[in-house]
N, C-alpha and C positions, 0 to 999 in steps of 0.2 A: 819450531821443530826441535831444536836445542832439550828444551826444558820434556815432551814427550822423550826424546831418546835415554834422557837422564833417569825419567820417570823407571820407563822401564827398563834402564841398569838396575836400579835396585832392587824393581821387582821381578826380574828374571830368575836369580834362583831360587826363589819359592816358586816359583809354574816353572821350570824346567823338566819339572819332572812328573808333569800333568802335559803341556804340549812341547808335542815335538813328532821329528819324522821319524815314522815306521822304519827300522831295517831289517829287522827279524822279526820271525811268528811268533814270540815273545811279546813284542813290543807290541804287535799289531793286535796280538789277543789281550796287552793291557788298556791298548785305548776302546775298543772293544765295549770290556768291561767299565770304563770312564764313561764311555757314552751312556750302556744303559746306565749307568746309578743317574747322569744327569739328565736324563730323559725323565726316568722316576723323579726327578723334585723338579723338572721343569718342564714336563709334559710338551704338550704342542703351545705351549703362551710364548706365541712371539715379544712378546715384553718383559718376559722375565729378565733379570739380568745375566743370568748366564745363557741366556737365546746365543747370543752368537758365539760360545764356548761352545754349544753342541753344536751351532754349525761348522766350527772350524777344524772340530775334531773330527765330524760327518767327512770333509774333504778330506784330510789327512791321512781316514781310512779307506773312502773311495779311492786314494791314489795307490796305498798300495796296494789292492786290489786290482785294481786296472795293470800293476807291472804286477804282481805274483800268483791270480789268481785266475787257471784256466776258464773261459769262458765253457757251461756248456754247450754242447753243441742239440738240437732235436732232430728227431727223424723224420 
């Protein structure tokens, strides 16, 4: 595990600023815009290599959604 945490010491601040958590409609309408571009070059291919970069970006925006974003309601 040593050598993973090292790994990504290094590579943290070059993706620091691609993942991370939502706090502002800022941030939230940048990952947003992150999603689609990587949806455009990784379509639905579960195998591409960045598959699970849109998925983790998917949840990060689900979440703040889920605390900021009134559900509607129907009649």
């Amino acid at each position: 595990m040593a050598t993973e945490i090292q790994t990504a010491e290094r590579s943290w601040p070059a993706l620091a600023s691609v993942v991370f958590v939502p706090h502002s409609e800022n941030e939230y309408q940048r990952l947003v815009r992150l999603l689609d571009d990587l949806i455009d070059v990784a379509g639905e291919n579960e195998n591409h290599p960045l598959a699970s970069l849109v998925e983790a970006i998917g949840v990060l925006i689900e979440k703040y959604e889920d605390e900021h974003v009134p559900e509607l309601t129907t009649i």
